[in-house]
C-alpha positions in Angstrom: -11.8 168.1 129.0 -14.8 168.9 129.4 -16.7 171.9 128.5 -20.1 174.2 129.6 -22.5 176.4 127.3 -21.0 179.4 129.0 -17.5 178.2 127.1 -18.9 177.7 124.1 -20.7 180.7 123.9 -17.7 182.9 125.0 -15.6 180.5 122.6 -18.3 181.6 119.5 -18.1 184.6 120.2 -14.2 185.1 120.0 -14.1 183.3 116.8 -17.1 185.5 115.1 -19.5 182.4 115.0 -23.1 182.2 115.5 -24.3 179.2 116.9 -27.8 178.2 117.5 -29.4 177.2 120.9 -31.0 173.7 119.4 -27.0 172.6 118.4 -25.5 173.6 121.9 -25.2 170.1 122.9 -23.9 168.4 119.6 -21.1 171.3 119.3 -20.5 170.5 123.3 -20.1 167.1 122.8 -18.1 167.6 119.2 -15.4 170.1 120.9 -14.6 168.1 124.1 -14.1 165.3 121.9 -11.8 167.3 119.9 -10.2 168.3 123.0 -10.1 165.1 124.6 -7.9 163.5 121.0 -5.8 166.9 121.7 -5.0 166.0 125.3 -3.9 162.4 124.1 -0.7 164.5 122.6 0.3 164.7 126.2 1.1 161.5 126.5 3.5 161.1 123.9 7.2 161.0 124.8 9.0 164.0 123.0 12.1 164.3 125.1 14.2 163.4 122.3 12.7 165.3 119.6 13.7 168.9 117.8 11.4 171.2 117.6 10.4 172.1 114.1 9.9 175.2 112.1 8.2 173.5 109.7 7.2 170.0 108.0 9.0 170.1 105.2 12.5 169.2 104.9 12.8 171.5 101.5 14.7 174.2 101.5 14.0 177.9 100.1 16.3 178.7 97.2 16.3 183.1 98.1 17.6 185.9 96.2 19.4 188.5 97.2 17.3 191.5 98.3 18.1 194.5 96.4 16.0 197.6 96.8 15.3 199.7 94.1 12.5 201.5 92.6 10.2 200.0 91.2 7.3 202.1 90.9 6.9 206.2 91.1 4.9 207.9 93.6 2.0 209.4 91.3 2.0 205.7 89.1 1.1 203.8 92.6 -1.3 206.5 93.5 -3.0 207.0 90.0 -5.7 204.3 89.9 -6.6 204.8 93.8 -10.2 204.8 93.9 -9.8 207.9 96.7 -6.5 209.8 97.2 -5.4 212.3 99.6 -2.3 214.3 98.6 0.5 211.4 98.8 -1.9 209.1 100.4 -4.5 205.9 99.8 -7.9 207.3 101.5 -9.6 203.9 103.0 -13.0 203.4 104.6 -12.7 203.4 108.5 -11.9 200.1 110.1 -11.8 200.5 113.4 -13.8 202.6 116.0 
């Protein structure tokens, strides 16, 4: 697959990075040849292959989940840096 500036710039841009002009290219070249290796994968025969959750074939020893409570009101909210009543006060995240 291959891929144009306008790609990789909307691709940076999603994924928060900053990329200078004068490494345009080598990133080009770098992700289509990460993409190219990734499109290999479709040639592989998985018809008779499960689907897995995961890679490991250990399994979770769990407890049973009891609530109860563990902590009051007024001890969770005591060393809050800035309270409101019953709530946490937090700086705004999003606009």
């Amino acid at each position: 697959m291959k891929l144009d500036a306008e790609t990789l710039k909307k691709i940076a841009h999603l994924s928060r990075l900053e990329i200078d002009e004068k490494d345009t290219d080598k990133m080009l070249r770098d992700m289509s040849n990460m993409l190219t290796f990734v499109e290999k994968l479709n040639e592989v025969n998985t018809d008779d292959v499960e689907p897995l959750t995961t890679m490991s074939h250990e399994v979770n020893a769990l407890r049973e989940d009891i609530a109860k409570q563990q902590l009051t009101h007024e001890e969770v909210l005591k060393n809050a840096p800035k309270k409101d009543a019953d709530f946490f006060r937090v700086p705004k995240v999003l606009e």
